[in-house]
Backbone as JSON Lines, residues from 0, in Angstrom:
{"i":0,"aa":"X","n":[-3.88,7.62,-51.57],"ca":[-3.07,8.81,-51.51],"c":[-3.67,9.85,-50.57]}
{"i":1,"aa":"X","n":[-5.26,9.94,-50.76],"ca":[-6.07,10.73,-49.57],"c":[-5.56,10.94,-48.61]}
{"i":2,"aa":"X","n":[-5.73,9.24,-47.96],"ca":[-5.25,8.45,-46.79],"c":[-3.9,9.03,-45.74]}
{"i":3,"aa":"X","n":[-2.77,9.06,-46.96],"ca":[-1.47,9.75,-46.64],"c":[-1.31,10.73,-46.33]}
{"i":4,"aa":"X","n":[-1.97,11.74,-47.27],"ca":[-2.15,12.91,-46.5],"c":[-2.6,13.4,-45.57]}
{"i":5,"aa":"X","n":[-3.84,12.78,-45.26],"ca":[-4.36,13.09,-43.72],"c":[-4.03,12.73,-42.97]}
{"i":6,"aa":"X","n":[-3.13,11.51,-43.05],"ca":[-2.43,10.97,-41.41],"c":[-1.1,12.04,-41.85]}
{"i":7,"aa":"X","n":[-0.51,12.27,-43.12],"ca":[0.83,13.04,-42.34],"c":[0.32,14.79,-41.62]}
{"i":8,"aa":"X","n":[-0.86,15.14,-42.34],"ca":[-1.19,16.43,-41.66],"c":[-1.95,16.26,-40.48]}
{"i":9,"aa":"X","n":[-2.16,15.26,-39.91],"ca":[-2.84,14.68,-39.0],"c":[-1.39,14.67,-37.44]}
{"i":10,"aa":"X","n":[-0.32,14.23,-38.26],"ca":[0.59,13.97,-37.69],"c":[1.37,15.04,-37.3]}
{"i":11,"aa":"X","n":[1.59,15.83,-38.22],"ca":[2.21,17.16,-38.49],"c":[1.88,18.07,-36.97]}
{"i":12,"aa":"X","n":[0.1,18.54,-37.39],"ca":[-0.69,18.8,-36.09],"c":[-0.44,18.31,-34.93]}
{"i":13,"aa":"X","n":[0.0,17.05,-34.29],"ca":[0.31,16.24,-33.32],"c":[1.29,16.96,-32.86]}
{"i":14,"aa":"X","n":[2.47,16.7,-33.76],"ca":[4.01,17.12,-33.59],"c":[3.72,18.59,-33.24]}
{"i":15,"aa":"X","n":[3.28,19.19,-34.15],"ca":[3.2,20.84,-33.45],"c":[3.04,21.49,-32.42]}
{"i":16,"aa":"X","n":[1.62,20.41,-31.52],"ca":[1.09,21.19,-30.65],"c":[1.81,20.5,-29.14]}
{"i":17,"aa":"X","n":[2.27,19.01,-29.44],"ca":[3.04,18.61,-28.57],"c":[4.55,20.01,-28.57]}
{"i":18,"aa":"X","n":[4.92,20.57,-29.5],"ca":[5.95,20.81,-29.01],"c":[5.68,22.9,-28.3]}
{"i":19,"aa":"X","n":[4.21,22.87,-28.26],"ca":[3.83,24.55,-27.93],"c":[3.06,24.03,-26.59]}
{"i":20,"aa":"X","n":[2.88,22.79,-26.39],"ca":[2.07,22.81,-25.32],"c":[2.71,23.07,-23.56]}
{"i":21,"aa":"X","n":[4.0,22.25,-24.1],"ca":[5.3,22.93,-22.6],"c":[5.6,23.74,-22.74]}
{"i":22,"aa":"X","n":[5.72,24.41,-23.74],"ca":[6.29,25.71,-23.76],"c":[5.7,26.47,-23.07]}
{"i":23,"aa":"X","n":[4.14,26.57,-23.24],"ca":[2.7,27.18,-22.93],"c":[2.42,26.96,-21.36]}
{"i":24,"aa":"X","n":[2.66,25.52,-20.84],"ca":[2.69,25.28,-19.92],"c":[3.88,25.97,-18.55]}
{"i":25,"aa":"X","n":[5.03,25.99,-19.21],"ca":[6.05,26.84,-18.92],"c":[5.75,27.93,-18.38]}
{"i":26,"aa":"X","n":[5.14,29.01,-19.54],"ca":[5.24,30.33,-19.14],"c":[3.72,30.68,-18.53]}
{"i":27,"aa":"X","n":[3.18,29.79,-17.5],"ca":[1.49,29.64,-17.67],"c":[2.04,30.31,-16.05]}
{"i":28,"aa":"X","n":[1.03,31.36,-15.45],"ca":[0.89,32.02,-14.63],"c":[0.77,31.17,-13.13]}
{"i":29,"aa":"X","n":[1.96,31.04,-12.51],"ca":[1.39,30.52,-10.81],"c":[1.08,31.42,-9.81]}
{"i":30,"aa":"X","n":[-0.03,30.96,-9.04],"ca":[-0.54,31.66,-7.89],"c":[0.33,31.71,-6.83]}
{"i":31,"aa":"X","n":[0.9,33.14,-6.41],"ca":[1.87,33.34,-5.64],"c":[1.17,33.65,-4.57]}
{"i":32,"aa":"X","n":[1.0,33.2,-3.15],"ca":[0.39,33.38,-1.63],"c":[0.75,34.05,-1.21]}
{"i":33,"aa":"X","n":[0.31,35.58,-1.01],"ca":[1.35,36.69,-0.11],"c":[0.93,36.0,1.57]}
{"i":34,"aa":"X","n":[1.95,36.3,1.68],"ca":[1.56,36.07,3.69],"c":[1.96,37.62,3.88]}
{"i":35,"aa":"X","n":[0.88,37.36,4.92],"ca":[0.72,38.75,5.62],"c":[1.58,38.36,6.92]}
{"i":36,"aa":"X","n":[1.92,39.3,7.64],"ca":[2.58,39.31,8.77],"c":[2.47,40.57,10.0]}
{"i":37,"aa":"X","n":[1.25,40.42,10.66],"ca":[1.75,41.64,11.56],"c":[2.97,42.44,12.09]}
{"i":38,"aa":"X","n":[3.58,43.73,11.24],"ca":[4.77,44.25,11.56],"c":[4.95,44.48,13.43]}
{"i":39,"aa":"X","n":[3.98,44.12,14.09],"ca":[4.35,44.12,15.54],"c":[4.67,42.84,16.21]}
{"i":40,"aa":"X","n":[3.73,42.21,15.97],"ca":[3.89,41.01,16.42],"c":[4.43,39.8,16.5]}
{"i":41,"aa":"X","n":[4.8,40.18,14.52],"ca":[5.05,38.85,13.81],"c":[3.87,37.54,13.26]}
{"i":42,"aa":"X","n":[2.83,37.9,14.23],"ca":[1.99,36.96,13.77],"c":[1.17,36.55,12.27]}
{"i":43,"aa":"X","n":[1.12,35.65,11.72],"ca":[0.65,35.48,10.37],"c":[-0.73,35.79,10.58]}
{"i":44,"aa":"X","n":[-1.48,36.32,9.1],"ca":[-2.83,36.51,9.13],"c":[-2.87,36.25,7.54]}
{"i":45,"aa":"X","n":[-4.18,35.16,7.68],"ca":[-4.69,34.35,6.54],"c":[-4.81,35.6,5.25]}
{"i":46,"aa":"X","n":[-5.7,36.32,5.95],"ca":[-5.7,38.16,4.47],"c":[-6.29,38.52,4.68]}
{"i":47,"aa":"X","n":[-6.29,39.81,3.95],"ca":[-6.33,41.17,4.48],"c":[-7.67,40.94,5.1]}
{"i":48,"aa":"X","n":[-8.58,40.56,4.33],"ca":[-9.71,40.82,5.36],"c":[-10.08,40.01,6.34]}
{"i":49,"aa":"X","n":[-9.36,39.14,6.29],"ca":[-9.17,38.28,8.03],"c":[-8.23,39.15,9.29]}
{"i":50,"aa":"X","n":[-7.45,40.55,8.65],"ca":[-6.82,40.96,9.47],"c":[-7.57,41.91,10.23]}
{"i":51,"aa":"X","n":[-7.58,42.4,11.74],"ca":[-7.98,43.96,12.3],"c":[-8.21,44.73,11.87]}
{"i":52,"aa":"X","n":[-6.84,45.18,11.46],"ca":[-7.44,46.39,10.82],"c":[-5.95,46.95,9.72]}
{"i":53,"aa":"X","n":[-5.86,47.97,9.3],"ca":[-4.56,48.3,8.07],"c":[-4.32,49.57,8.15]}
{"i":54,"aa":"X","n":[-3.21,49.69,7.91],"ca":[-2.64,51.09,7.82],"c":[-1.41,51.68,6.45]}
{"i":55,"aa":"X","n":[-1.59,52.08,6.0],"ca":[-1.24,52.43,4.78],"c":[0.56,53.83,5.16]}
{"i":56,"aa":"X","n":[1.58,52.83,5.27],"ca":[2.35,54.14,5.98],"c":[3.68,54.93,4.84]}
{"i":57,"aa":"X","n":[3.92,55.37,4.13],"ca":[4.88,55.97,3.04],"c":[4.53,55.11,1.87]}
{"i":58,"aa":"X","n":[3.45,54.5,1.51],"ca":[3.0,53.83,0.41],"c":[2.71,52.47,0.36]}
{"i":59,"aa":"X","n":[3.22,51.64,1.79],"ca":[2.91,50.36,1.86],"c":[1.88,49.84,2.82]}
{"i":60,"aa":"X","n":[1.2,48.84,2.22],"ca":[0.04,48.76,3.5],"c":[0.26,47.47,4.75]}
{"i":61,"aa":"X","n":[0.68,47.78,5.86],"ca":[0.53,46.86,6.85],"c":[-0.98,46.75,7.69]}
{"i":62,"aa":"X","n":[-0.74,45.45,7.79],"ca":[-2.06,44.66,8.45],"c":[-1.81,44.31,10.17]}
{"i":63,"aa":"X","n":[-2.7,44.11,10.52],"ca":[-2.38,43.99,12.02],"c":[-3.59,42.74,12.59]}
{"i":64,"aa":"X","n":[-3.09,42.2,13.36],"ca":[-3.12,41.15,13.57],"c":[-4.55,41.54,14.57]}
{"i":65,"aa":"X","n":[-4.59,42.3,15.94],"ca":[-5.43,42.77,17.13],"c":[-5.6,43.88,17.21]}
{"i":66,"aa":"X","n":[-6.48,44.56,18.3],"ca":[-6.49,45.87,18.61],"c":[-5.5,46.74,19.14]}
{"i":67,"aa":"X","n":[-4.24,45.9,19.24],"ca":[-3.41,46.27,20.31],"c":[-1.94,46.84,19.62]}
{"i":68,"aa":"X","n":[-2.62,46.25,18.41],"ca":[-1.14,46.4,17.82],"c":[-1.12,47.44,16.62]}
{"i":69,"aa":"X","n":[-1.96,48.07,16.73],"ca":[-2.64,49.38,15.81],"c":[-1.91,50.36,16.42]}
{"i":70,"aa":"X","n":[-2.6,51.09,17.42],"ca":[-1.74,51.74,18.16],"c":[-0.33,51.69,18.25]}
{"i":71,"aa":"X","n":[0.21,50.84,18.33],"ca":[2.02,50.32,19.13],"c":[2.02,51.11,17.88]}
{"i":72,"aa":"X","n":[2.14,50.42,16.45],"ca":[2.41,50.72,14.77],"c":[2.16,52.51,15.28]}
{"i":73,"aa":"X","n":[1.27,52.75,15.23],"ca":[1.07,54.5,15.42],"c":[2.16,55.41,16.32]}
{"i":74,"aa":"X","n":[2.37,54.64,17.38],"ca":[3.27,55.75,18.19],"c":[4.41,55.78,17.26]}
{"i":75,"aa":"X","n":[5.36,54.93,16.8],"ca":[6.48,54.69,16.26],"c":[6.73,54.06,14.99]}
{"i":76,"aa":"X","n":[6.19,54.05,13.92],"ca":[6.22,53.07,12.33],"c":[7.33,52.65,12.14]}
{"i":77,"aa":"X","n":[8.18,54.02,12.1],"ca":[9.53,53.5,11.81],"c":[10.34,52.51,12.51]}
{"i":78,"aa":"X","n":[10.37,52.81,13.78],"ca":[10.73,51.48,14.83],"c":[10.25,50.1,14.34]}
{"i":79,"aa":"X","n":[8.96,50.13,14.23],"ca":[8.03,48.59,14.27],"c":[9.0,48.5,12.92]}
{"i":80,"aa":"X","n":[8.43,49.28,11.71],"ca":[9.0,48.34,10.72],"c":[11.02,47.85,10.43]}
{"i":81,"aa":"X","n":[11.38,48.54,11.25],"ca":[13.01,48.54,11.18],"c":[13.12,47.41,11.97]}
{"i":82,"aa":"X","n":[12.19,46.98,13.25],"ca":[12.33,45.82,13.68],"c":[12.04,44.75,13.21]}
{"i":83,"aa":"X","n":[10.64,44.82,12.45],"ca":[10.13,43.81,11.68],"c":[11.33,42.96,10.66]}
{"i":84,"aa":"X","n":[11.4,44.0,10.17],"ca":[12.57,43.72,9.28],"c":[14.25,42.59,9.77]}
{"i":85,"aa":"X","n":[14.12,43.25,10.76],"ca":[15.28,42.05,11.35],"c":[14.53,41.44,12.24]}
{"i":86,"aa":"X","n":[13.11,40.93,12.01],"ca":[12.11,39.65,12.6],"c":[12.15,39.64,14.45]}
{"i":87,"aa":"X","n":[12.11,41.18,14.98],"ca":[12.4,41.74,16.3],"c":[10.98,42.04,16.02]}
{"i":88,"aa":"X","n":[10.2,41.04,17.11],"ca":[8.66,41.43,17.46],"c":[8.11,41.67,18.75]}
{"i":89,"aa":"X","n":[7.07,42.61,18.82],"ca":[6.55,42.55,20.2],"c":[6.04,41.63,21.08]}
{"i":90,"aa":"X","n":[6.09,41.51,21.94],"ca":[4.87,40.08,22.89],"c":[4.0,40.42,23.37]}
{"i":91,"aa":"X","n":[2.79,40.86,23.21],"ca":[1.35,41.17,23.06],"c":[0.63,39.95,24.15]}
């Protein structure tokens, strides 16, 4: 009678954790890759601290790819990023 009981709470346990373990698995956190993108250029940069240099402009921070493209971003932000945005880049 021991016997019975420990395989059905044995079993019970089985059944339980099989059915929390997808669930668990489900809602389990994935690593999302931001890509960076120089707003001048277009060019990708691996992160942030592989990029030039950054500029922080109405609360968002863009990265820049060279020395060249710091400046451009400075004369005009709003331009670069209104272009960026419809994927209109400079040729550096």
């Amino acid at each position: 009678m021991k016997t019975l009981t420990v395989t059905i709470a044995a079993l019970a346990a089985l059944t339980s954790s099989a059915f929390v373990a997808p669930t668990a698995l489900a809602k389990a956190p994935t690593s999302k890759t931001t890509v960076l993108i120089c707003p001048v250029t277009g060019t990708k940069i691996a992160s942030a601290a592989k990029a030039y240099s950054h500029e922080t402009y109405k609360g968002k921070t863009y990265y820049f790819c060279c020395p060249e493209c710091k400046p451009a971003f400075d004369k005009n932000p709003t331009k670069i990023i209104a272009n960026s945005a419809h994927g209109k880049y400079q040729k550096m």
